[in-house]
Every structure is written in structure tokens, then in C-alpha cells.
ChimeraX commands (.cxc) that place a marker at each C-alpha (Angstrom):
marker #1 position -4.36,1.12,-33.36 radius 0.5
marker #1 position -4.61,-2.50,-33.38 radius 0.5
marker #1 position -6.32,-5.09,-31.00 radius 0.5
marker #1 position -2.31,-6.30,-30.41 radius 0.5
marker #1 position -1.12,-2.79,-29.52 radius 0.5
marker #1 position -4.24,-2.76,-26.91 radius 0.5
marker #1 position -3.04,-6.05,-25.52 radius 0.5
marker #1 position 0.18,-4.95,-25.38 radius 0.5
marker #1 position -0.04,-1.67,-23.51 radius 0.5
marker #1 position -2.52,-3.79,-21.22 radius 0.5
marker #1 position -0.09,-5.97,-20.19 radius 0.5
marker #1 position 2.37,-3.63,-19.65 radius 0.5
marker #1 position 0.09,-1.90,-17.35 radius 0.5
marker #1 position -1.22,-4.63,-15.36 radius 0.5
marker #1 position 2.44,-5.60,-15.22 radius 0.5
marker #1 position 3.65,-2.01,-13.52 radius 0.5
marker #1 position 0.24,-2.35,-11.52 radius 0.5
marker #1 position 1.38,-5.69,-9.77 radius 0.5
marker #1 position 4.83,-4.14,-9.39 radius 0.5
marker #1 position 3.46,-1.10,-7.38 radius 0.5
marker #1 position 1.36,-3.12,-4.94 radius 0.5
marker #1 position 4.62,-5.10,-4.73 radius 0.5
marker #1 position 6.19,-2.25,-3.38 radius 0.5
marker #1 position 3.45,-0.86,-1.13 radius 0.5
marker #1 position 3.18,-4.47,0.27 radius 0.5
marker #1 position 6.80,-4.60,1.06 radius 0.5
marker #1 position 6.82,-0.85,1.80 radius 0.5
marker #1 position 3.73,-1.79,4.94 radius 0.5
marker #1 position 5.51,-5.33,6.26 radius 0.5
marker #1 position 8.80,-3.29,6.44 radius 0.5
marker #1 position 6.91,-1.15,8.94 radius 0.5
marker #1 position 5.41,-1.74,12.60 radius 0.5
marker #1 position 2.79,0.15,14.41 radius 0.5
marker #1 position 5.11,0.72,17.00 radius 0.5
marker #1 position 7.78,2.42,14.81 radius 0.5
marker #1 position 4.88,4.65,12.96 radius 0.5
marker #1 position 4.02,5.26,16.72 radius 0.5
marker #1 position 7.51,6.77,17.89 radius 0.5
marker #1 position 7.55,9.00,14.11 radius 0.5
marker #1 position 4.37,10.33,15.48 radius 0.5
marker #1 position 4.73,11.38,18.79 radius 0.5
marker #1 position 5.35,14.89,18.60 radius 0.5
marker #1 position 1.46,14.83,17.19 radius 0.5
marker #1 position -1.25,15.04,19.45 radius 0.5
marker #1 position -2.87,11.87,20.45 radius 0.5
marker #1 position -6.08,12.28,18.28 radius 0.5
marker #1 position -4.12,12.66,14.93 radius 0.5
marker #1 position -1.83,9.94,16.09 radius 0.5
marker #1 position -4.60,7.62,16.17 radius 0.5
marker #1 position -6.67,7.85,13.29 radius 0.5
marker #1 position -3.04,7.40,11.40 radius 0.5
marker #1 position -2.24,4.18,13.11 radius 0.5
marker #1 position -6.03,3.12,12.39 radius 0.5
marker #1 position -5.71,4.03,8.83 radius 0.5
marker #1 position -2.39,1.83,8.92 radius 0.5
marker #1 position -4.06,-0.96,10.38 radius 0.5
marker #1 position -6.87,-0.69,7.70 radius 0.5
marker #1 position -4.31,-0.40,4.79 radius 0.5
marker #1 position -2.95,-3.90,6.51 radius 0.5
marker #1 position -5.87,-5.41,6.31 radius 0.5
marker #1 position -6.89,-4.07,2.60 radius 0.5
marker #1 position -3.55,-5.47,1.37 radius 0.5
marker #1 position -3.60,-8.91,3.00 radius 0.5
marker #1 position -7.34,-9.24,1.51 radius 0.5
marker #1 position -6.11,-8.26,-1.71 radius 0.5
marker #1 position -3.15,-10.92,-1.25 radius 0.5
marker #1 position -5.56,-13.62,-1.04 radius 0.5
marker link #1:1,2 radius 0.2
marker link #1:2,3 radius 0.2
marker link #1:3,4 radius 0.2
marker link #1:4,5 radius 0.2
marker link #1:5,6 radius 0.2
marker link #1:6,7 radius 0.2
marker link #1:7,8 radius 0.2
marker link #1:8,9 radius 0.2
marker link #1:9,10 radius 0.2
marker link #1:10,11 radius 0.2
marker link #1:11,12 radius 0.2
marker link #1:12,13 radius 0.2
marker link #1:13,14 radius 0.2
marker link #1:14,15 radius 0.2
marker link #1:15,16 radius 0.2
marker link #1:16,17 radius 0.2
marker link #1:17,18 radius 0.2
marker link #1:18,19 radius 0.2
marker link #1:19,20 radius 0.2
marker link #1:20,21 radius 0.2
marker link #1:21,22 radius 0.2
marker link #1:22,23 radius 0.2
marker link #1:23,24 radius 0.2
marker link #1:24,25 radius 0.2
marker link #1:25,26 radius 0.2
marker link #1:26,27 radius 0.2
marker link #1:27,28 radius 0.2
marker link #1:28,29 radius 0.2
marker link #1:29,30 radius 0.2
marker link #1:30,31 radius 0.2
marker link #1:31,32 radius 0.2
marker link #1:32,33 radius 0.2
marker link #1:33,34 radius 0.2
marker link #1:34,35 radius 0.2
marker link #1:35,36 radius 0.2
marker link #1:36,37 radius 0.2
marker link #1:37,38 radius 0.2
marker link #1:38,39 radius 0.2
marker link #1:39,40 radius 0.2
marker link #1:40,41 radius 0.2
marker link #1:41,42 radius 0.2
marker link #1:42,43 radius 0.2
marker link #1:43,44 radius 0.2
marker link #1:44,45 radius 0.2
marker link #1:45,46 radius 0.2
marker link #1:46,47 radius 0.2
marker link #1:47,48 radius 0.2
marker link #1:48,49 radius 0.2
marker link #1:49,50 radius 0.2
marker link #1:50,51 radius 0.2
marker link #1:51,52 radius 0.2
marker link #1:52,53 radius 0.2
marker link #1:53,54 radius 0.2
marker link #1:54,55 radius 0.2
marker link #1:55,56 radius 0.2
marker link #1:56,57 radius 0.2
marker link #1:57,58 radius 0.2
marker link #1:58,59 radius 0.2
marker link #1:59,60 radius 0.2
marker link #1:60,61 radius 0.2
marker link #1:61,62 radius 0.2
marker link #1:62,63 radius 0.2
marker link #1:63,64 radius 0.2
marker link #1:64,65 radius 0.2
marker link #1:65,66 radius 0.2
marker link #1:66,67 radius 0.2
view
């Protein structure tokens, strides 16, 4: 293998990389804590809210990353 197949299949990763987080950004602003609250409801109220905190923290992760 040579150093321009490397850079190659780099590129090509970092580019399906960015496209991911593309869609997991799009995929968490699409969302509201209020709708992942009514999908939730029939759990009980503990479970409910360490998945809204995790939401909130994935939020925050992706905004940091953002900037």
C-alpha cells in the first residue's frame, strides 16, 4: 500500500465521519425534550429521567463539538 492509498481511505473516512455527526446533529435538533417526554411516559419516572438527562448531555456534547 502506498502513502496515497492511506490518504485516500483517510479522507474518505473523515468524510463519512462528518456525514454521521451530520445526521446525529440533525437527528437531536429535529427532537424536543418534550416530545422524548410524551414517547416515554409509559416508563416509570426514574428511567424517564436519566433518558432526558442523557439527551440533554448529548445536546450539549454536540453543540461543543460544533464549535
Amino acid at each position: 500500500m502506498n502513502s496515497d492509498t492511506v490518504i485516500w481511505v483517510g479522507f474518505g473516512l473523515s468524510f463519512v465521519a462528518a456525514f454521521l455527526y451530520s445526521l446525529f446533529k440533525v437527528a437531536l435538533e429535529a427532537s424536543s425534550r418534550i416530545s422524548l417526554s410524551r414517547i416515554l411516559e409509559d416508563h416509570n419516572k426514574d428511567f424517564r429521567s436519566r433518558i432526558l438527562d442523557i439527551y440533554e448531555e448529548l445536546k450539549t456534547s454536540a453543540a461543543l463539538v460544533r464549535s
